[in-house]
C-alpha positions, 0 to 999 in steps of 0.5 A: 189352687195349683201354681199352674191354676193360679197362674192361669187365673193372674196372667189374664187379670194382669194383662187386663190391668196393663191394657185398663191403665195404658189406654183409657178408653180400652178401660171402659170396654174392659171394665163392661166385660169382667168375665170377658174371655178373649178365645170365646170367639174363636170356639165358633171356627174349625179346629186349625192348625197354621196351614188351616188357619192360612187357608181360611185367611186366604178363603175370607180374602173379599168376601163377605161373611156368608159368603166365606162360611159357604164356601168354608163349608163346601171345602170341608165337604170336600175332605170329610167334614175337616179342613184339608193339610197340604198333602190332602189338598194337592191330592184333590183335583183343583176343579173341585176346590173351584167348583167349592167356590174358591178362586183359580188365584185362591187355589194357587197360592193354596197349593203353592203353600201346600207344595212347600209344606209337603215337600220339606221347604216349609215346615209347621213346627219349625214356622211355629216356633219362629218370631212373628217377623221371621214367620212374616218374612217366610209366608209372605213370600209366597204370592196371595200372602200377604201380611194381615193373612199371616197376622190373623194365622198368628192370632188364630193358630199360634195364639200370639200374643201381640198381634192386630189386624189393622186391615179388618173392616170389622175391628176398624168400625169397632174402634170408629165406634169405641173411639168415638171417631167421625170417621173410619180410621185408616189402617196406620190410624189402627196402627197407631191407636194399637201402639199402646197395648203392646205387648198384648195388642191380641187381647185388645184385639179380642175386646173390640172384635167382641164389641164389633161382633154385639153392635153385627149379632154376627162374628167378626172372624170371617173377614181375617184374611184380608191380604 
């Protein structure tokens, strides 16, 4: 086995070692999953990259799961079966993008973003190199952005590894179930139960979405962007 293999395999069993001993009742979740992988989730949605990942956080915002899958769909119909870059978007008429099911406030924070990124203000590699505080601070400035949109980008395109989502009803009704709570735990409750895993919050992220999508039959991934 390669050093690049081994590493590969160590890194996923001492995360998860890390998380089984800072968090009890994360144990029990990890320990009924041993060939759990934390990505599996992610294969069911489009290639993306960040200004992919935006545009489906900002789609998802208040929607219900099939109702963002439909309008996901219609969008990529619109660009050939893909998710449109910025250049692609501004060159389509907004009336289509409303037509495919996006709101006239979706669309405009969609071709602000794209604006930004076309015309050199904003860039993606250099955004993808940033610390997640910088990146927060650069896309939340743009209205209809705001920051668990910029968190579910940073867990699903940039693959970040301390990342949560305290404002997804899906991982919110995981851990009222795992936790054994009497109640749906608030955001700064998420919060303060998230406190433990870090520095791997994402990976615990990915065992209760995985959780959450078992109890549904139905993947969590789709309600991501809310603001």
């Amino acid at each position: 086995m390669s050093e690049d293999s081994s590493r590969a395999v160590w890194l996923p069993q001492a995360r998860c070692s890390y998380l089984r001993h800072a968090d009890p009742v994360l144990a029990r979740l990890i320990d009924d999953r041993p060939d759990f992988d934390p990505r599996a989730w992610m294969a069911q949605l489009p290639p993306m990259d960040l200004y992919g990942a935006l545009l489906f956080q900002v789609t998802g915002q208040q929607l219900s799961v099939p109702a963002t899958r439909r309008t996901l769909t219609r969008i990529q119909a619109l660009f050939g079966g893909h998710l449109p870059a910025p250049a692609e978007l501004l060159a389509v008429d907004p009336g289509q993008l409303r037509e495919a099911g996006l709101s006239w406030r979706k669309i405009g924070t969609l071709r602000d973003l794209a604006e930004r990124m076309a015309d050199g203000r904003l860039n993606q590699d250099v955004l993808s190199t940033l610390p997640d505080d910088e990146l927060m601070t650069e896309l939340t400035a743009i209205p209809g952005i705001g920051p668990w949109t910029v968190q579910g980008a940073l867990l699903i395109a940039l693959q970040r590894e301390d990342v949560v989502l305290p404002g997804d009803l899906a991982l919110r009704k995981a851990i009222q179930a795992i936790y054994r709570l009497d109640h749906l735990p608030s955001q700064q409750e998420v919060l303060a139960i998230a406190e433990k895993w870090r520095p791997y919050r994402s990976l615990a992220t990915s065992y209760l979405f995985s959780a959450a999508f078992e109890q549904t039959g139905a993947p969590p991934v789709a309600r991501l962007g809310s603001v």
